[in-house]
GUKE-285645 format. One record per residue: x negated, y, z of N, C-alpha, C, O in turn. Coordinates in steps of 0.1 Angstrom, whole numbers, padded with zeros to 4 digits, always signed. Layout:
N
XYZXYZXYZXYZ ...
This chain:
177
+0238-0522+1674+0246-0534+1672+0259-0531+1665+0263-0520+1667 +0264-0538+1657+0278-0536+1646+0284-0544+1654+0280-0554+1661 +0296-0538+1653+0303-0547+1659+0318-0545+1648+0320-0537+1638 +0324-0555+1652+0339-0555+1642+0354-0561+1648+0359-0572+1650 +0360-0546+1651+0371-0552+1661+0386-0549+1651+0390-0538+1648 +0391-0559+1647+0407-0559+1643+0418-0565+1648+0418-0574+1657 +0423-0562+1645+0443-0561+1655+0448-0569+1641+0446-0566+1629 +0457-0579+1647+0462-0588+1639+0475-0582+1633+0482-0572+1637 +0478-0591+1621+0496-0592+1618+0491-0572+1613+0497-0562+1617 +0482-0573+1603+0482-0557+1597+0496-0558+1585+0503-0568+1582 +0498-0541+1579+0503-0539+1565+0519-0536+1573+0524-0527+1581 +0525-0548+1567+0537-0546+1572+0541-0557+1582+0549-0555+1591 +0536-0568+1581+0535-0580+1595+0534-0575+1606+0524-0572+1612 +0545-0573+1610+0552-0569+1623+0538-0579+1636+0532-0575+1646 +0538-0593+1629+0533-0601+1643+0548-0605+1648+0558-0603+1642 +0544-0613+1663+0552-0616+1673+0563-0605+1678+0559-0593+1677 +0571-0606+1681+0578-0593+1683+0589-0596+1696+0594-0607+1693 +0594-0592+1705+0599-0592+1717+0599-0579+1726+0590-0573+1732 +0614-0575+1725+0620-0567+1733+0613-0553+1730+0606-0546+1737 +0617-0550+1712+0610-0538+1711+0593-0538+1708+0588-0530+1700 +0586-0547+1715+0570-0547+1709+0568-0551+1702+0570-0563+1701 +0562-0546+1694+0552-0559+1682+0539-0558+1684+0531-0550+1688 +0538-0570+1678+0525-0577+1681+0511-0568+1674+0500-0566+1679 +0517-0565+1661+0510-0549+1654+0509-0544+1661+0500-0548+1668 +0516-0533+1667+0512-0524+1673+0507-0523+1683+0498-0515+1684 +0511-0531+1693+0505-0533+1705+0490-0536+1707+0484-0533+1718 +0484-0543+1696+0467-0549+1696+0461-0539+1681+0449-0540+1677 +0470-0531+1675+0461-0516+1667+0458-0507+1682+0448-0505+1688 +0467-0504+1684+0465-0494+1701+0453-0502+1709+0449-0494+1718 +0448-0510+1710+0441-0521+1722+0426-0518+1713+0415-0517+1718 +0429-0518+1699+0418-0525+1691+0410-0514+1688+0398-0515+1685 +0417-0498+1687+0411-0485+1692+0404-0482+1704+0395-0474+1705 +0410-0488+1711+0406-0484+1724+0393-0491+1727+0383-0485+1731 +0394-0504+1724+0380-0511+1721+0368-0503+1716+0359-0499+1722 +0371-0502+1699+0362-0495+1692+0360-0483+1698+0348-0481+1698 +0368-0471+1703+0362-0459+1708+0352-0461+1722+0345-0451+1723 +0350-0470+1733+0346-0478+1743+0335-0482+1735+0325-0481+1742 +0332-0486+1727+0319-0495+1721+0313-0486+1715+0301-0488+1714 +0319-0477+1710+0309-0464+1696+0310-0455+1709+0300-0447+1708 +0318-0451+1724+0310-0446+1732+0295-0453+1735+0285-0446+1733 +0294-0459+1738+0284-0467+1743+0267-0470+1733+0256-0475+1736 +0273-0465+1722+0264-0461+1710+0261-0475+1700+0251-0477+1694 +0272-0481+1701+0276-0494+1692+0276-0488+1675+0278-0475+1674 +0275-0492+1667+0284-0493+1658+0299-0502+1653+0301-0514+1657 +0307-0494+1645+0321-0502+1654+0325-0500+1638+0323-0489+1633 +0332-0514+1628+0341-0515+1619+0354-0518+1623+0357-0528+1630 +0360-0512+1621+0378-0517+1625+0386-0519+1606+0380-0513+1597 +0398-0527+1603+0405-0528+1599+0419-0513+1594+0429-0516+1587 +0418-0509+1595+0419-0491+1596+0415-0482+1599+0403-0483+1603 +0419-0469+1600+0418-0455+1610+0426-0461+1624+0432-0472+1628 +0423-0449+1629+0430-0449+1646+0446-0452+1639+0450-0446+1629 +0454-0461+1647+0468-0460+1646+0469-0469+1632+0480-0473+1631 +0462-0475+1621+0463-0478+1611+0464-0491+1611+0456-0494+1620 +0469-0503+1606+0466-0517+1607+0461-0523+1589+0471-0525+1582 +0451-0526+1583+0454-0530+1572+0453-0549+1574+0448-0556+1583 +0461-0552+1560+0463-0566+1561+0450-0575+1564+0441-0568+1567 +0446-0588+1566+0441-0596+1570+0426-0599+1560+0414-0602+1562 +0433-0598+1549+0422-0599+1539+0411-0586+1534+0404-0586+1524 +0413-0575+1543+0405-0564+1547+0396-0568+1560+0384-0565+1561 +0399-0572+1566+0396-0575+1579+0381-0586+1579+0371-0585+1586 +0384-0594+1571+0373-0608+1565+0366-0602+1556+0357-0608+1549 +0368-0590+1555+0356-0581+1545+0346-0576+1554+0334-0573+1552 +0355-0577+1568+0341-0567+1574+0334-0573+1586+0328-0568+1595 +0339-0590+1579+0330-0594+1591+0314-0598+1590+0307-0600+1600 +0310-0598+1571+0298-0602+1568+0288-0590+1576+0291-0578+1577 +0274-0594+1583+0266-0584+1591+0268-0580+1601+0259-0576+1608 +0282-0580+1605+0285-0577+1619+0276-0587+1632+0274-0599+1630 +0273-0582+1640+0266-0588+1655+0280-0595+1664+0278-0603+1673 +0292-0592+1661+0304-0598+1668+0314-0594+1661+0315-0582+1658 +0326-0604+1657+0335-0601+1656+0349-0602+1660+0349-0614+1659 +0359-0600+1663+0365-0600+1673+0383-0590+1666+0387-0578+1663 +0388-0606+1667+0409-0597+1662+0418-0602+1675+0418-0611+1684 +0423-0592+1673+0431-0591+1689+0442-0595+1683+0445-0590+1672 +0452-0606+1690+0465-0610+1691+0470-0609+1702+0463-0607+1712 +0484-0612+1703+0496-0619+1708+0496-0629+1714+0484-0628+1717 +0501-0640+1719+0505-0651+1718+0523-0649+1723+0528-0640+1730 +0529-0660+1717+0545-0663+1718+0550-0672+1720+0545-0681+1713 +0559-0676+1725+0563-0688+1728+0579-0691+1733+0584-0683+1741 +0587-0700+1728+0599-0699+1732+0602-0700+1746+0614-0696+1748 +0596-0703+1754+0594-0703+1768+0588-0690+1775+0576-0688+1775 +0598-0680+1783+0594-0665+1786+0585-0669+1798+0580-0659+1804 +0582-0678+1801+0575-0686+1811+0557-0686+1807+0548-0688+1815 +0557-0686+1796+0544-0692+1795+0537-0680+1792+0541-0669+1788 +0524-0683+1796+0518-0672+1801+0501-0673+1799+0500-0684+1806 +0491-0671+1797+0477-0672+1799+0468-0664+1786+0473-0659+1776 +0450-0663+1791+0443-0658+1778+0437-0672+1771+0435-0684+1774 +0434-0665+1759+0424-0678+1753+0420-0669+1741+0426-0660+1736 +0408-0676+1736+0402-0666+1729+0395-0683+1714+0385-0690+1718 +0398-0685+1705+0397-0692+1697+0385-0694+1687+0385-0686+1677 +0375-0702+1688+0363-0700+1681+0357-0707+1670+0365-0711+1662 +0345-0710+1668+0344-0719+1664+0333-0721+1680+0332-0714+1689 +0326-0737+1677+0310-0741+1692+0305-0733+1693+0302-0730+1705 +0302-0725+1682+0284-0720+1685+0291-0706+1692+0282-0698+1695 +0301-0702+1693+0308-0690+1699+0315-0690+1714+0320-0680+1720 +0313-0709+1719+0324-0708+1735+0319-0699+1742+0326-0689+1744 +0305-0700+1747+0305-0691+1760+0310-0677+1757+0315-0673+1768 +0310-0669+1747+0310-0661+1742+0328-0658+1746+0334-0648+1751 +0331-0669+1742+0346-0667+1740+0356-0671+1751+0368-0668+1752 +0347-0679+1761+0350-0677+1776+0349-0667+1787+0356-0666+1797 +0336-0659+1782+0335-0649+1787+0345-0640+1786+0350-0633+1795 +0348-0640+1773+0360-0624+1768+0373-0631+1777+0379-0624+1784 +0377-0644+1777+0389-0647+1778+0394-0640+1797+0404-0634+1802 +0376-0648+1804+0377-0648+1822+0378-0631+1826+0384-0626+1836 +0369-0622+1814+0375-0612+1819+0388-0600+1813+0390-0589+1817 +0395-0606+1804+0408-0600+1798+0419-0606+1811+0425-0598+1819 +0419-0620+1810+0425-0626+1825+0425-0622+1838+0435-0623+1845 +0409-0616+1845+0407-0609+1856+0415-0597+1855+0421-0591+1864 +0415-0594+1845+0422-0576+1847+0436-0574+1850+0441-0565+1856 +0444-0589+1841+0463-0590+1839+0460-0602+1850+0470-0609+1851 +0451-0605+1857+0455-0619+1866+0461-0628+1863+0470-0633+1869 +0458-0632+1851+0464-0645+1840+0456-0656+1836+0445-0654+1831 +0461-0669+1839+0453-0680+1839+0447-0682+1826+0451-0677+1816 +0439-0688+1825+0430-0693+1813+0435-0703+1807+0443-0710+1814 +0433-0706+1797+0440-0717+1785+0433-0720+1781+0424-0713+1778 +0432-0738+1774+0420-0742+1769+0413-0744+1782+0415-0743+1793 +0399-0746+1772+0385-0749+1780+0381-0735+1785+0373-0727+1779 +0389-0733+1798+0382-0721+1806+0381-0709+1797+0375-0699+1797 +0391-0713+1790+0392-0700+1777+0391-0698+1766+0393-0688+1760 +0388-0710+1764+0383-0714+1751+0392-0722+1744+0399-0731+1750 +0394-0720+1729+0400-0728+1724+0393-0733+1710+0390-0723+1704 +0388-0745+1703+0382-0749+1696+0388-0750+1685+0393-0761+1684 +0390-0740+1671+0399-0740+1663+0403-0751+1660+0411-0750+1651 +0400-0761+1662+0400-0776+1655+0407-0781+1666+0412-0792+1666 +0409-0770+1678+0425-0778+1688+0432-0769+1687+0438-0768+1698 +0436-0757+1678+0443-0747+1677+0453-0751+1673+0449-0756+1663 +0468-0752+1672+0480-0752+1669+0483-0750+1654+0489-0756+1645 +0474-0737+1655+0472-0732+1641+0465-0732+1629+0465-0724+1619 +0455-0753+1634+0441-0754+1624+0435-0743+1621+0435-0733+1628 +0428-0744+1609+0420-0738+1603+0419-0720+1598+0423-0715+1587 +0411-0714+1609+0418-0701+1607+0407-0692+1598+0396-0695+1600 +0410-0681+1589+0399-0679+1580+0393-0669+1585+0382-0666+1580 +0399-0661+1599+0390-0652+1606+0379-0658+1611+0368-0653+1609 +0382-0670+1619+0372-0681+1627+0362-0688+1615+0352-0694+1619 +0364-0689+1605+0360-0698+1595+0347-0686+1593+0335-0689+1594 +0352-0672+1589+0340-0666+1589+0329-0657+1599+0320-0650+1597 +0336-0663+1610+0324-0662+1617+0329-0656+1634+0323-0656+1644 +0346-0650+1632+0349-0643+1640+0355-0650+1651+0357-0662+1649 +0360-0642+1666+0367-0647+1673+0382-0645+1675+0382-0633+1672 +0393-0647+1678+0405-0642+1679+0410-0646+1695+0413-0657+1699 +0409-0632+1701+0417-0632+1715+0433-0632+1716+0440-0622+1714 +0437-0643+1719+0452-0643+1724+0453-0634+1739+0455-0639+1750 +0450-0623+1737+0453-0614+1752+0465-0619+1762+0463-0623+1774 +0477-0618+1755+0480-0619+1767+0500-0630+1757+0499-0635+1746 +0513-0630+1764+0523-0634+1761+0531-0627+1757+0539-0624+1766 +0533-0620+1744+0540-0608+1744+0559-0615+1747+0568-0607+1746 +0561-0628+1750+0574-0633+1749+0572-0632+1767+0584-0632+1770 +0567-0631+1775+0564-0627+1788+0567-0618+1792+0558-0609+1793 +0581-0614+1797+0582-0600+1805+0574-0590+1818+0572-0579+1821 +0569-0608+1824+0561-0602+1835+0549-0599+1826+0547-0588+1822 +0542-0611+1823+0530-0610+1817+0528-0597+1807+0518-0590+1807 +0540-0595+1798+0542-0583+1790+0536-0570+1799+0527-0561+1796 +0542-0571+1807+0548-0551+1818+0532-0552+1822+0526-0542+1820 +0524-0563+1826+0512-0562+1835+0503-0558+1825+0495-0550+1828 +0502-0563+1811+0494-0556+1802+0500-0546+1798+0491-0539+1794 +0510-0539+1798+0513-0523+1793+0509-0513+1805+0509-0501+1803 +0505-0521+1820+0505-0512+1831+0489-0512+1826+0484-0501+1829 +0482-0519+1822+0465-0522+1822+0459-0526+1814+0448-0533+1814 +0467-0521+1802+0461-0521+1785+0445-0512+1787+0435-0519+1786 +0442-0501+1789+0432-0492+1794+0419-0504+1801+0409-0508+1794 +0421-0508+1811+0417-0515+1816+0411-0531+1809+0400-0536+1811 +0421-0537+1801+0418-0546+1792+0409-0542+1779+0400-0549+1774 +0412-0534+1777+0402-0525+1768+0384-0524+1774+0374-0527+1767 +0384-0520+1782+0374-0519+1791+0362-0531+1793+0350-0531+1791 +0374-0542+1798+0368-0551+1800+0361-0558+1788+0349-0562+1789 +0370-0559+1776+0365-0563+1762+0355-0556+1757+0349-0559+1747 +0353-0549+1762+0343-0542+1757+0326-0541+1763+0316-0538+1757 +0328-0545+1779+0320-0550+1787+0316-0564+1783+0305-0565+1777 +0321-0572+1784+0324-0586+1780+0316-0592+1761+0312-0602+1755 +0317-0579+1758+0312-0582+1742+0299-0580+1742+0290-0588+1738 +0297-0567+1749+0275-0564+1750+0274-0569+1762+0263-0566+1765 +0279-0576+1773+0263-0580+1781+0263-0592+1774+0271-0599+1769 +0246-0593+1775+0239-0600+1772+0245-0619+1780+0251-0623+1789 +0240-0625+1772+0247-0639+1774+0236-0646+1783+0225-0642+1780 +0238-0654+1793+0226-0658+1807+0221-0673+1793+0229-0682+1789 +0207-0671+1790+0202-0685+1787+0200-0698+1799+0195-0697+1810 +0206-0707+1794+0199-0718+1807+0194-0729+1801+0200-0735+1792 +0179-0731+1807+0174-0740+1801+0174-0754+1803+0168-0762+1796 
């Protein structure tokens, strides 16, 4: 299975940035850890750089054609150090999919879900129309990088969020008829 994992805000786009982190760096480190977790596992894995590398956005939408999942790790921010939760942004034919990644990124940082149980339907996204989602991909809002608590609990269990994303992507989805 191909899989295609990118970290947002590549090149020089810092991303979200608060108290020293940025939003780059923080989800290139996350988005390695993923792909090395999934090509252990005997995946095949495209990323948006080398290890440590972030390229811009319009590299990224190259390598979603063929992929079995695709998947850019963000941030979320907010003027409010208060706000806090996961959500993972799709298009329909992607919720369960995108619920699933959200309930267990959330299990790991103990962070409530946002949206529909995790889900956010780019067409209620803040951000409309997004060209990652447009072609096919998902984008996880992990965690609040404007969140001190929420921040420290993903730097204590980045490893672990990694883990889970990566569990969360191959098992198999329950049909119900």
């Amino acid at each position: 299975m191909i899989f295609t994992i990118t970290a947002g805000h590549g090149g020089t786009d810092p991303g979200a940035v608060a108290d020293g982190y940025t939003e780059r760096d923080l989800m290139t480190t996350l988005r390695d850890l993923v792909a090395a977790k999934l090509r252990a596992a005997g995946h095949d894995v495209r990323t948006d750089g080398a290890i440590g590398q972030n390229l811009p956005l319009a590299n990224a939408l190259q390598l979603i054609p063929g992929s079995a999942l695709a998947l850019e790790l963000h941030t979320n921010a907010a003027a409010n150090a208060a706000a806090q939760g996961v959500e993972v942004i799709s298009l329909p034919q992607h919720k369960r999919r995108a619920q699933r990644l959200a309930a267990a990124i959330a299990g790991v940082l103990g962070a409530p879900l946002r949206g529909e149980k995790g889900w956010i339907d780019q067409s209620q996204s803040a951000r409309g129309r997004l060209a990652y989602v447009n072609a096919g991909g998902l984008i996880a809002e992990v965690f609040f990088i404007s969140n001190p608590a929420e921040r420290g609990r993903y730097l204590a269990r980045y490893w672990l969020v990694a883990s889970a994303i990566a569990a969360a992507l191959t098992e198999p989805l329950e049909i119900h008829s």
